[in-house]
C-alpha positions in Angstrom: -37.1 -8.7 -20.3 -36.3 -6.5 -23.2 -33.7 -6.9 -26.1 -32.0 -4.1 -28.1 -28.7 -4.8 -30.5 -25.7 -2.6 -30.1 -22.5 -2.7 -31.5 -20.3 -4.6 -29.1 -23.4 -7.3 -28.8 -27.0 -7.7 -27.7 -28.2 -5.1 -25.2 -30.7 -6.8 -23.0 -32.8 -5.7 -19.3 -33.7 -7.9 -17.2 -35.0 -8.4 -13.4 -33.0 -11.9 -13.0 -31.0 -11.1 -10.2 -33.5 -9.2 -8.2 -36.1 -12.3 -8.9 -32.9 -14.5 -7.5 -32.3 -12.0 -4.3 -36.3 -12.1 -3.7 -36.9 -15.7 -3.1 -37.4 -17.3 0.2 -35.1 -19.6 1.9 -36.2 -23.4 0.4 -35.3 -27.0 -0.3 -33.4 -26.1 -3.6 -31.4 -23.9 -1.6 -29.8 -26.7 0.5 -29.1 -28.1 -2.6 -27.5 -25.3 -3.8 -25.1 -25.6 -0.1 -24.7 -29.2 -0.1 -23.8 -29.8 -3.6 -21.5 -26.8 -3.7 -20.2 -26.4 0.0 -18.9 -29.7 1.1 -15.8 -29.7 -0.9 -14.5 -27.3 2.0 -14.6 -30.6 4.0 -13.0 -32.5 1.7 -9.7 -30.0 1.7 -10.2 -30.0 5.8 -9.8 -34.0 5.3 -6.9 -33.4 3.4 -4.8 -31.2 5.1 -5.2 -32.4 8.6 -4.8 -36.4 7.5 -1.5 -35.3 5.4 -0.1 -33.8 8.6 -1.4 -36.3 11.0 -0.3 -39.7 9.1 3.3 -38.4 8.5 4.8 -40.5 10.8 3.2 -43.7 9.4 4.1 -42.7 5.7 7.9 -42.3 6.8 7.4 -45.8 8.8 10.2 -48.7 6.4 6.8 -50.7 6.1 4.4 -48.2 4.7 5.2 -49.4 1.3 6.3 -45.8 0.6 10.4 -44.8 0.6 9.4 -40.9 2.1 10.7 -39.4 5.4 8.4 -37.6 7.5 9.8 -33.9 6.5 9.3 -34.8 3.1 5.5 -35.1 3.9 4.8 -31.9 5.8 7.7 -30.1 4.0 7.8 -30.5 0.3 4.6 -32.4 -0.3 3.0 -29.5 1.8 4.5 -27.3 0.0 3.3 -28.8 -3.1 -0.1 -29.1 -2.1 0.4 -25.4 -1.6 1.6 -24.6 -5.0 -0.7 -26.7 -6.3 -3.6 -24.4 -4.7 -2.0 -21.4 -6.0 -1.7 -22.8 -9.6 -5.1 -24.0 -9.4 -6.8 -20.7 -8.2 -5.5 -18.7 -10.9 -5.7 -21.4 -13.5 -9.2 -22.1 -12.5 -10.2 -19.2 -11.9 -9.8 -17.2 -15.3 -11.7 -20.3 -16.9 -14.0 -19.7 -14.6 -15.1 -16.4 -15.9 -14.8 -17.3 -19.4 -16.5 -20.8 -19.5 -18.9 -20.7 -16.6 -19.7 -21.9 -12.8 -20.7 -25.4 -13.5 -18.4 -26.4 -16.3 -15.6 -25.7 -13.9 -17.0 -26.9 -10.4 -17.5 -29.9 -12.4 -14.0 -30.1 -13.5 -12.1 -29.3 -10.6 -13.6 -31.8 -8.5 -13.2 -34.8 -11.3 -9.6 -33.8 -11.1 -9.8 -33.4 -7.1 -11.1 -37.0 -7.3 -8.9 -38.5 -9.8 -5.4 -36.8 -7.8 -6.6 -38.2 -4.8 -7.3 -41.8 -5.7 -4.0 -42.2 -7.6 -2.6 -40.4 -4.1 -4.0 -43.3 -2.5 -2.0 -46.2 -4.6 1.1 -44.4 -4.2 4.1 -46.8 -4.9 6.8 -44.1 -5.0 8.3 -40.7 -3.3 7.6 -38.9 -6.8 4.7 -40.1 -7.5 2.9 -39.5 -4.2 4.1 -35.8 -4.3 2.6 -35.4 -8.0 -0.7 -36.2 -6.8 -0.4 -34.1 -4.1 0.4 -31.2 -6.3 -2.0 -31.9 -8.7 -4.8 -32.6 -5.5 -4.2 -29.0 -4.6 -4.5 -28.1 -8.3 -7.9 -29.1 -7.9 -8.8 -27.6 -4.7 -7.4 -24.4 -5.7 -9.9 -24.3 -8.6 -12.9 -25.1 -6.7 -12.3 -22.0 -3.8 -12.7 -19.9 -7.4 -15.9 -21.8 -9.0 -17.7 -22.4 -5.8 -17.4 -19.0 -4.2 -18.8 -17.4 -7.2 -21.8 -19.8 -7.8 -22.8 -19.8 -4.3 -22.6 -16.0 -4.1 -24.4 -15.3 -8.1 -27.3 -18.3 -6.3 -28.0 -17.8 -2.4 -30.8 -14.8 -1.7 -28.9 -11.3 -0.8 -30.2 -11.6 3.1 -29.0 -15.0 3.8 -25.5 -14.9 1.3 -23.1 -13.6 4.3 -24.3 -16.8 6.7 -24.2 -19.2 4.1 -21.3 -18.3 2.6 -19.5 -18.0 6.1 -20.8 -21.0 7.1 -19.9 -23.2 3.8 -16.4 -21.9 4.3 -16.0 -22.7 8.0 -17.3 -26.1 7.3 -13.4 -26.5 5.9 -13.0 -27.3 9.7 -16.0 -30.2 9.9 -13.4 -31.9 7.4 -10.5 -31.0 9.9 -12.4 -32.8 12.7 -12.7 -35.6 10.7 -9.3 -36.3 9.5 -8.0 -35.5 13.2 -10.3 -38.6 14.4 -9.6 -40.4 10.8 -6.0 -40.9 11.1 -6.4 -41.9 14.9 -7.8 -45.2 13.5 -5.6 -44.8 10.6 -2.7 -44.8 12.7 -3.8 -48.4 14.8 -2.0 -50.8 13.3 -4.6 -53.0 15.5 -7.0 -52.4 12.7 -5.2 -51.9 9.4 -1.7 -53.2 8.3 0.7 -50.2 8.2 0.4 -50.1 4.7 -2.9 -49.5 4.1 -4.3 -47.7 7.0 -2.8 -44.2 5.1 -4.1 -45.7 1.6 -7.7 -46.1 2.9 -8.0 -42.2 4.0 -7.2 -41.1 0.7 -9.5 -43.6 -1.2 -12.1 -42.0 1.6 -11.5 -38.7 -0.1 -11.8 -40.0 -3.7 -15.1 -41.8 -2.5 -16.9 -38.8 -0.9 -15.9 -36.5 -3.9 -17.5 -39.1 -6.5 -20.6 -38.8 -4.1 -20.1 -34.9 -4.2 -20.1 -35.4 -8.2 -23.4 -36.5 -8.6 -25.0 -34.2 -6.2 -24.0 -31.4 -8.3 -25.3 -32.3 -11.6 -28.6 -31.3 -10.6 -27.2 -27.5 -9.5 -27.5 -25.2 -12.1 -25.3 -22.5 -13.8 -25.3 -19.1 -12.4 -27.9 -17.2 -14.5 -26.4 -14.0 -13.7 -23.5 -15.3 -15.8 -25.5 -16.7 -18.3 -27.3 -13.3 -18.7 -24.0 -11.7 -19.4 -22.5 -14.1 -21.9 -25.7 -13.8 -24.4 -27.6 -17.0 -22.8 -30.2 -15.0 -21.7 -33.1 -17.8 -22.7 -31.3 -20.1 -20.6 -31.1 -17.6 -17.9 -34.9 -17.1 -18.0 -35.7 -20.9 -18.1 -33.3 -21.8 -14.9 -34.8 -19.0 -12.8 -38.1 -19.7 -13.6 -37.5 -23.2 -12.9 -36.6 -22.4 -9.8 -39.5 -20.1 -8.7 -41.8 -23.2 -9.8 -40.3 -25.5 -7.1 -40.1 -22.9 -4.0 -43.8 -22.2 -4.8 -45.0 -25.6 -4.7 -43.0 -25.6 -1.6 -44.2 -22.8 0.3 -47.8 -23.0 -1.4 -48.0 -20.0 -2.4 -47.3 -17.1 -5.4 -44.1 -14.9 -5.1 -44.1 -11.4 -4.7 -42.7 -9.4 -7.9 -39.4 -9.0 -7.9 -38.4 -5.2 -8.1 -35.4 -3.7 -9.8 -33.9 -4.4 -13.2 -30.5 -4.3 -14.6 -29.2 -3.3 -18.1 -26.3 -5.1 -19.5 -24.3 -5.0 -23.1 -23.6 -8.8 -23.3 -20.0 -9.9 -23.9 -17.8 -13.2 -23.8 -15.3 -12.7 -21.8 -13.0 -9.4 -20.0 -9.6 -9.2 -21.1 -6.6 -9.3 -18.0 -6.1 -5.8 -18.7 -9.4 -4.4 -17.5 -9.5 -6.8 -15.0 -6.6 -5.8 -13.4 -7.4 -1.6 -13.9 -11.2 -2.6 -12.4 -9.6 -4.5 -9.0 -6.4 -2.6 -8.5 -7.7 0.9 -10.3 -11.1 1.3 -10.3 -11.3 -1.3 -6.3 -7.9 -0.1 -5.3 -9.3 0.3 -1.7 -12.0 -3.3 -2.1 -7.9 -4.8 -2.7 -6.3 -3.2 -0.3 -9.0 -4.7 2.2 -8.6 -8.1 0.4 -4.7 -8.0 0.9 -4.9 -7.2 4.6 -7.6 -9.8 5.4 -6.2 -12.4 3.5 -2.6 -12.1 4.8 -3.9 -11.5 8.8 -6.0 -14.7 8.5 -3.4 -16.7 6.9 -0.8 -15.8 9.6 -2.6 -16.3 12.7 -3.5 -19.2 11.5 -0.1 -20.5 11.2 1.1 -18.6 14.5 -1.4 -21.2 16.0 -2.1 -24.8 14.2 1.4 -24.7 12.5 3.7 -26.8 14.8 0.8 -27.1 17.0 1.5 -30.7 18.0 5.3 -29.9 18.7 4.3 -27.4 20.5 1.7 -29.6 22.6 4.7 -32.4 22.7 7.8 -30.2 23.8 6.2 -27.9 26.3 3.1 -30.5 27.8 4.5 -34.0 27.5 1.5 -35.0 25.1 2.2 -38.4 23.9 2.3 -37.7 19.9 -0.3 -40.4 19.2 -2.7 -37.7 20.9 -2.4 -34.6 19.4 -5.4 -35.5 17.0 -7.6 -35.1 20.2 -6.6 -31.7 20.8 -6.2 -30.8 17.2 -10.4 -32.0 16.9 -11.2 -30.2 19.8 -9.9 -26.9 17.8 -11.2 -27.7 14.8 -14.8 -27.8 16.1 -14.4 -24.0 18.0 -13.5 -23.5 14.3 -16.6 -24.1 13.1 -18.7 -22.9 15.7 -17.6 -19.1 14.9 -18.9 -19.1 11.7 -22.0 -21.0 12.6 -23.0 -19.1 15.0 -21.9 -15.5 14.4 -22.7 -15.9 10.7 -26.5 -14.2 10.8 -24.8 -11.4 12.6 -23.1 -11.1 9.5 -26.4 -10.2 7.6 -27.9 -8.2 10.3 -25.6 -6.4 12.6 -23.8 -5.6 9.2 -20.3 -6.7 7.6 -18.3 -4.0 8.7 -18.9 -4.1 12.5 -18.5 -7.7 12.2 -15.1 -7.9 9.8 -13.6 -5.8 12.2 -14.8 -7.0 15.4 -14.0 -10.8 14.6 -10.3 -10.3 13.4 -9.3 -7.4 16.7 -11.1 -9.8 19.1 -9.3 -13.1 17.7 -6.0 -10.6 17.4 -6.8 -9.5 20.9 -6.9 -12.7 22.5 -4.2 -14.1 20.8 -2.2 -11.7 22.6 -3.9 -12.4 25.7 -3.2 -16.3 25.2 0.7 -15.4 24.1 1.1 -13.5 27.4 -0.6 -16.4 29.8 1.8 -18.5 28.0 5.1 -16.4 28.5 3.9 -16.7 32.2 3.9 -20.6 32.8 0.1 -20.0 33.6 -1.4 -22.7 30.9 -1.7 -26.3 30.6 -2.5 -28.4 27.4 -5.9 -28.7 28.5 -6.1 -24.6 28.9 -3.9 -23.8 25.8 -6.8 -25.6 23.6 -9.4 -23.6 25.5 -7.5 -20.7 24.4 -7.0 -21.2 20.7 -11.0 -22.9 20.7 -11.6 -18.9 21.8 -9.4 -17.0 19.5 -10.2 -19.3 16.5 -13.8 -19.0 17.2 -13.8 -15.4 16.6 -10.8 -16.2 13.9 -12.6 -18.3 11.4 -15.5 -16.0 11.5 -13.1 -13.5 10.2 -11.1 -15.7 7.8 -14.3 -17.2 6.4 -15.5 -13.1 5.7 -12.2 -12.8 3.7 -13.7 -15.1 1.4 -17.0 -13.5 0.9 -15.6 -10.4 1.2 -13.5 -10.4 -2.2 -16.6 -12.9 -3.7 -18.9 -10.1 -3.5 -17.0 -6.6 -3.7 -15.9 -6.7 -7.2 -17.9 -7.2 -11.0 -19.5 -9.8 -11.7 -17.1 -10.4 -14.4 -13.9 -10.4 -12.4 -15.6 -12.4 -9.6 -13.9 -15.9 -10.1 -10.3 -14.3 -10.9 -10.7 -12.1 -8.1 -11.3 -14.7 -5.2 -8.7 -16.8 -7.1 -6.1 -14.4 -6.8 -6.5 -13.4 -3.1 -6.9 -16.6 -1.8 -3.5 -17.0 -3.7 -2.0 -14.7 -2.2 -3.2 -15.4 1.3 -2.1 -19.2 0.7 1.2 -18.7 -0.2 1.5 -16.2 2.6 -0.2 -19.1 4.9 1.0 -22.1 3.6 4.6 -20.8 2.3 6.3 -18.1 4.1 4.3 -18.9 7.2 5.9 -22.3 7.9 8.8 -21.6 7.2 8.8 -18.6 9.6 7.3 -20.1 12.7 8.8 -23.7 12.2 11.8 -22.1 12.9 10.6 -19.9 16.0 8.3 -22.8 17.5 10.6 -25.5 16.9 13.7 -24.3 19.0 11.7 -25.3 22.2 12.0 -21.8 23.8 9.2 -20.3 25.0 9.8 -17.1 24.1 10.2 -18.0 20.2 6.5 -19.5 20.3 5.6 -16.5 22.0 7.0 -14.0 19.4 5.3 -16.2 16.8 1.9 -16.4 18.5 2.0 -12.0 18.3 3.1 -11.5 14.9 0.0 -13.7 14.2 -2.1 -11.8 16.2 -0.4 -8.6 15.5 -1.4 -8.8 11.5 -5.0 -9.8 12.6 -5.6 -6.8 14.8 -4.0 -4.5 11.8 -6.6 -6.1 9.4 -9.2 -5.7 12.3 -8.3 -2.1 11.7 -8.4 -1.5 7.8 -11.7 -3.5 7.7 -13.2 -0.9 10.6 -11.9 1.9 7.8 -12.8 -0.1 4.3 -14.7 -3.0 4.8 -17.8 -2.6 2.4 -21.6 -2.4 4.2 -22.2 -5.2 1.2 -25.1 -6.7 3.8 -28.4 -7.4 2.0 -27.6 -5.8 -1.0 -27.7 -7.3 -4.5 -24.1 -7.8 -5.8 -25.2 -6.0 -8.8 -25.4 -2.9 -6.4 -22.3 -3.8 -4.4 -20.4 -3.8 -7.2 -22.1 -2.8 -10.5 -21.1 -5.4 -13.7 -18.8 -3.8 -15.8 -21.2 -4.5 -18.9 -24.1 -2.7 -17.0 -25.3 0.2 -18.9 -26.6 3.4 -17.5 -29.7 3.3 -19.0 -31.3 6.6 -18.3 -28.4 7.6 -20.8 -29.3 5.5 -23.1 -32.6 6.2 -23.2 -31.8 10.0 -23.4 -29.5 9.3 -26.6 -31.5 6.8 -27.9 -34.2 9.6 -27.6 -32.2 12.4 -29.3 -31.4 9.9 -32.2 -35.1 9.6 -32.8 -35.8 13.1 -32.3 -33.2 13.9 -35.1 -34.2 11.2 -37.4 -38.0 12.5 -37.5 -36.7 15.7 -38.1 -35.0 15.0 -41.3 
């Protein structure tokens, strides 16, 4: 690595991220995933246990004075906002004070909302923490998306990060069966059944916690903000252990990277770089974002009134079906992830959100028809949200990887606010009104505007989406302190040139 000083800071080349992007898959990279990944169950937990318990919280001996719409309306809601807030909060400290420092933070404040969620004594109180619960999760979709992206090998980052996201669903499984047992009052008083899932949360976040102090900071961001020693240290650190894994020397790493180092990127050229300089890298964000978060609601919103009103399912069941859904969920990104990687993210943005859209429309049409069951409407959502979550997962790596390493954090943050409030605001209270009237054709209309808006993302990913596949980030989207340094050199040359001539 070499050093030169310049007048905005230290000018300094480096082969960090190539040595990064050159290692072989290895213990410390499942560190890297299971220290960073499983909060995505922990929101999974969240969400589907909120929704799934309401009827017990709105019970007179819960020990809590809340109706049942004021659980999956305005603490929803909350938990929505709180997301938003979060994300954007989050994620401009993110940028400026690092990967760890902030997946640190928004987990202890994950943990902390959720246990005081748990000894909840009041209406008010129990919707604060929920707010401030989704505060933390927001931050963490901003913090983790970035580290994993800046630390996971260029030829495995579209599986793992497809696969970390889709494991939001492991958590969805698990609070379908969860509040199944939280629900018997056989087992737990009424009052404490509801408590004990939230406590769960708390308990599996502190475990979380301490898995994490041993993942490092992002040296790529070190690099930038002049912590360039530190950089060094942590990556050699690193090729240390997967040697004395795999028993043997690495091969050099090839490419380096120029960089004037800075602090921190004012809003300003942040937003010229993403809506300027990206303007079609956001238009593609936009349109994933919002197709995702629409289908999604089209389907799982209302999905156990919809099992109730049109299939007789007793409501103590729905968590069954809900499970069953939650796992084809996870399987799409499981399994189609590689192809991701290999096949190439283009053919596989595009194909995942048309086919999902696709069936969708298929399943809508069946449905208009009289020609499904329960039973046969959860095969048909298992198919469509295969292919769905595939696609919604890519929306994450997508705008994690298509823009500067400087805007990284605020970028995911901001589209993943914008798909949530799409998702978790305007979608409800659009298709609670058309799937709660009971008519068939209202859940039909809602089931093809979802897949409508998929199939028209399908369509700008097949035009924009970015062939980001194996490639460094630094060459996907080059850092906006990079320096061109043939140019330099050549100046830097002249400079001489004119010096010894005088």
């Amino acid at each position: 690595m070499t050093t030169a000083h310049a007048a905005t800071g230290r000018t300094v080349t480096t082969n960090v991220p190539a040595r990064l992007d050159r290692l072989p898959w290895s213990r410390w990279h499942w560190t890297i995933v299971i220290g960073l990944g499983t909060v995505w169950i922990l929101d999974g937990l969240e969400v589907t246990v909120v929704g799934n318990i309401a009827s017990r919280l709105s019970e007179p001996d819960s020990g809590l004075p809340i109706t049942s719409g004021q659980v999956t309306g305005i603490a929803a809601a909350l938990y929505v906002a709180g997301a938003c807030v979060g994300a954007l909060f989050w994620g401009r400290l993110t940028d400026i004070w690092g990967r760890k420092k902030l997946f640190m933070i928004t987990l202890a404040v994950y943990l902390a909302a959720t246990a005081l969620t748990a000894v909840s004594f009041d209406t008010w109180w129990f919707l604060l923490f929920r707010f401030l619960t989704g505060f933390g999760i927001g931050g963490e979709y901003a913090a983790i998306n970035s580290a994993i992206d800046e630390l996971i090998p260029a030829q495995y980052r579209g599986r793992v990060d497809l696969m970390i996201n889709g494991s939001f669903w492991l958590g969805a499984v698990g609070g379908s069966l969860l509040s199944i047992v939280a629900l018997n009052t056989d087992i737990f008083a009424a009052d404490v059944g509801w408590r004990l899932t939230f406590a769960l949360g708390a308990v599996l976040a502190l475990v979380i916690l301490l898995v994490r102090r041993h993942v490092p900071e992002s040296p790529r961001w070190l690099m930038i903000h002049g912590r360039d020693g530190e950089a060094e240290r942590i990556v050699s650190s690193i090729e240390q252990r997967v040697e004395e894994e795999k028993g043997e020397r690495l091969p050099p790493a090839e490419g380096e990277i120029t960089i004037h180092q800075r602090r921190s990127v004012t809003f300003l050229e942040i937003g010229r770089t993403v809506f300027s300089d990206y303007r079609k890298r956001a238009i593609l964000g936009f349109a994933l974002f919002i197709g995702q978060a629409f289908l999604y609601n089209a389907i799982t919103f209302g999905f156990g009134a919809i099992l109730t009103t049109f299939f007789d399912v007793p409501s103590g069941n729905t968590g069954y079906y809900f499970a069953v859904i939650a796992i084809g969920n996870f399987c799409g990104p499981l399994l189609l992830g590689k192809l991701f990687d290999t096949v190439g993210r283009r053919v596989m943005i595009s194909s995942t959100y048309l086919l999902s859209g696709l069936l969708l429309f298929v399943t809508a049409w069946l449905f208009d028809h009289g020609s499904l069951g329960a039973g046969t409407l959860t095969a048909c959502w298992c198919a469509v949200l295969f292919f769905a979550s595939a696609g919604a997962s890519s929306a994450y790596l997508t705008v994690s990887e298509v823009f500067p390493m400087e805007t990284r954090a605020m970028s995911i943050a901001f589209f993943y606010a914008i798909g949530t409030a799409a998702g978790g605001i305007s979608g409800p209270l659009l298709f609670a009104d058309l799937t709660g009237t009971g008519q068939v054709g209202d859940t039909v209309l809602a089931f093809q505007i979802g897949a409508g808006l998929m199939c028209a993302a399908g369509l700008v990913a097949a035009l924009l989406a970015v062939n980001a596949e194996r490639r460094s980030l630094e060459d996907v989207a080059k850092p906006l302190t990079a320096a061109a340094t043939k140019a330099r050199d050549a100046r830097q040359r002249k400079r001489d040139s004119r010096t010894a001539s005088t």
